[in-house]
Every structure is written in structure tokens, then in C-alpha cells.
C-alpha positions as CSV (number, residue, x, y, z in Angstrom):
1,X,0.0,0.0,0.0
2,X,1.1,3.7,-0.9
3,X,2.0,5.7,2.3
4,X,-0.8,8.3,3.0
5,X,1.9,11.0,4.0
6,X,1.8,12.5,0.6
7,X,-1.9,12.7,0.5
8,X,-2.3,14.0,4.1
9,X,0.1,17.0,3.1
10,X,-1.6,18.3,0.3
11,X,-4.9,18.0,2.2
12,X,-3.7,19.6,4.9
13,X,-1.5,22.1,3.3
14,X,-5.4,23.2,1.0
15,X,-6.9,23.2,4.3
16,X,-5.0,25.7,6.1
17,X,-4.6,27.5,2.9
18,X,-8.7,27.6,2.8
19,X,-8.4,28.5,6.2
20,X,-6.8,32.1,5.1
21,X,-3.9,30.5,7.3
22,X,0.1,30.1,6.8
23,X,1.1,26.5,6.5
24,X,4.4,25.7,8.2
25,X,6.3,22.2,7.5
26,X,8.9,20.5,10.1
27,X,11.5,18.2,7.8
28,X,14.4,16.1,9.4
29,X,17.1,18.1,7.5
30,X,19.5,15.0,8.3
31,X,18.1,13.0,5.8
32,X,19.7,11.9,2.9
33,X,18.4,14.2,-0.5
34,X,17.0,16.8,1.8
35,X,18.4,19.9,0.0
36,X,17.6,23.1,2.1
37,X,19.6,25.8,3.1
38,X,22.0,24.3,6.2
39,X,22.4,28.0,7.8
40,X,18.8,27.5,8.6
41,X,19.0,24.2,10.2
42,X,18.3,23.6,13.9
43,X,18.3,20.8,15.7
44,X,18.7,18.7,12.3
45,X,15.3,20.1,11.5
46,X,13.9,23.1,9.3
47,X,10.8,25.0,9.7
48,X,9.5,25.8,6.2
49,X,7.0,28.0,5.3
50,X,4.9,27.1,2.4
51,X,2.8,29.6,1.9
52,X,1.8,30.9,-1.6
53,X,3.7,34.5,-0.5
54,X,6.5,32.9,0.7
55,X,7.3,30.3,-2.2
56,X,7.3,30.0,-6.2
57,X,6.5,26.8,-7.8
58,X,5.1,24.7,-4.6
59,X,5.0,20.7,-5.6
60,X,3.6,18.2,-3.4
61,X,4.2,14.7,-5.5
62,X,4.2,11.4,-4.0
63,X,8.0,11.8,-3.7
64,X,8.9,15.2,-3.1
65,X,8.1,18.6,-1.6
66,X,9.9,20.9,-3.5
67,X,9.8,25.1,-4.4
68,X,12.0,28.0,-4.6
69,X,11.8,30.7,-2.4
70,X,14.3,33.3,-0.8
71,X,16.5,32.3,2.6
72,X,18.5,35.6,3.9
73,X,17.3,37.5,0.4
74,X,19.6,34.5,-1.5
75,X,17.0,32.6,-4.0
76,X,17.2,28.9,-3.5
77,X,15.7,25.8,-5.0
78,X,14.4,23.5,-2.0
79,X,13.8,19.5,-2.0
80,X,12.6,17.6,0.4
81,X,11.6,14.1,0.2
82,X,8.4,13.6,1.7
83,X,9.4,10.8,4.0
84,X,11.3,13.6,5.8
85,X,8.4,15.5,6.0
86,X,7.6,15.4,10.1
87,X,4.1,17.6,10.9
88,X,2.5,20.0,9.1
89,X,0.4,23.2,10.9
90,X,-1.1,26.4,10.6
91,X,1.6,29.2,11.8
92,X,-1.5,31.3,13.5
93,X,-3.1,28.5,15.9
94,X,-0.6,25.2,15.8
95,X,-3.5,23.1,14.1
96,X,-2.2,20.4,12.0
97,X,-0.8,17.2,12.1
98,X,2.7,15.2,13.2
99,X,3.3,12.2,11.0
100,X,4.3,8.7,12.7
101,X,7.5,7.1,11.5
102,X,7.1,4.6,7.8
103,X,9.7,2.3,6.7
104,X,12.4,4.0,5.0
105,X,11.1,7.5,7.2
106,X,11.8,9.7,9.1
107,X,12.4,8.6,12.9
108,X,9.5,9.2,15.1
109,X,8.5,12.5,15.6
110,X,7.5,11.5,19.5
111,X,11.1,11.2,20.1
112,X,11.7,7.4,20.0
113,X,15.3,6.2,19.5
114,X,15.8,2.6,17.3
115,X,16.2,0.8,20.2
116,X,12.9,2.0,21.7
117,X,14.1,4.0,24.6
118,X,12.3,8.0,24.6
119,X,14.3,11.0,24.2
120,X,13.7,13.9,26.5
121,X,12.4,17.2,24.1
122,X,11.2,20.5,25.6
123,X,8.1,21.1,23.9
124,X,8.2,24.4,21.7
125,X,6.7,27.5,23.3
126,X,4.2,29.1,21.4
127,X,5.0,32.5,19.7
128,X,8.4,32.3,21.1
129,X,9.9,31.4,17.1
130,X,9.5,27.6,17.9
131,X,6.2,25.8,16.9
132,X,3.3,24.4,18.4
133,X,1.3,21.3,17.3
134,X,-2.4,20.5,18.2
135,X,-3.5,16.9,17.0
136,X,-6.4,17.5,14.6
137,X,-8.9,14.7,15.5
């Protein structure tokens, strides 16, 4: 079976748009064929904003996320695979979703190491530059 991570995004990313909101994707920048600007990398993760005033050319495939927008004023092509696609949500409220780990993924967004022991994270602080997420039931 197809994973559903590819469909979710663009249904979510429409939905927030709809929602006169600015969708925000988290990607594991440590993937392999993540191409994003590195000076903007935290954590091994990028916040992207994909927003129709932020970007040029915004694809969602089954495959890839990928657009050109401006880092620092410097115009750059980005590509992210969608695997390495973690949660998507609206900037403006946190609503959204955080995508569980697939074969082949990204590792689990909850924080899980391979050998099944948690991580500690501090959860991000709203409106201080971090994100917030809200499971969309």
C-alpha cells in the first residue's frame, strides 16, 4: 500500500490555505536528499514556510516537496523528500498534524530512539519562534 503522507500533506497544506492561514512544514534536515539551506537548520530540523507568499512553484508529488523561495534575500531551489516531511500546521493557531514514522522515514517524531528507549524534548513554546502542534482529530 502507498504511504498516506503524501496525501495528508496536500490535504492539509489546502486546508489551512482555505483557512486564510500560513502552513508551516517541520522536515528532518539529516536525511539523505533533503536539499535546504543548512544555515537555517536547527536541531537537524527546518521550519518551512509554504505559503503561496512565501514560495514559487510549490510541488507536493508522491515523492517530493519541493519550491524555490528566498533564505537571507539569497534565492534557492528546496527538495525535500516527503518521508522527511515530520508535521505540518497552521503558523496562526498550531492546528495540524505530526506524522508517525514509515519504513524507510523519518524517525519518530514522539522522540523514540531505534532501540525504543524515549528521548527527552522541551516542547516548543508558542509564539516564542518555535512551533506548536495540536492533534487535529
Amino acid at each position: 500500500m502507498k504511504s498516506s503522507r503524501p496525501y495528508l500533506l496536500r490535504a492539509l497544506n489546502e486546508w489551512i490555505l482555505d483557512s486564510q492561514l500560513t502552513p508551516y512544514v517541520v522536515v528532518d534536515a539529516s536525511l539523505p536528499s533533503v536539499d535546504v539551506p543548512r544555515d537555517f537548520v536547527s536541531n537537524g530540523q527546518i521550519v518551512l514556510n509554504i505559503s503561496p507568499h512565501a514560495v514559487r512553484g510549490l510541488s507536493i508529488d508522491n515523492e517530493y516537496l519541493e519550491f524555490s523561495a528566498r533564505f537571507g534575500g539569497v534565492p534557492r531551489q528546496v527538495t525535500v523528500p516527503i518521508v522527511s516531511v515530520l508535521a505540518i500546521y497552521a503558523k496562526e493557531n498550531g492546528q495540524g498534524m505530526v506524522f508517525g514514522s514509515e519504513p524507510g522515514g523519518a524517525p519518530d517524531p514522539e522522540g523514540s530512539s531505534p532501540d525504543g528507549e524515549a528521548q527527552k524534548k522541551e516542547a516548543p513554546k508558542p509564539g516564542g519562534g518555535k512551533p506548536s502542534l495540536k492533534i487535529v482529530k
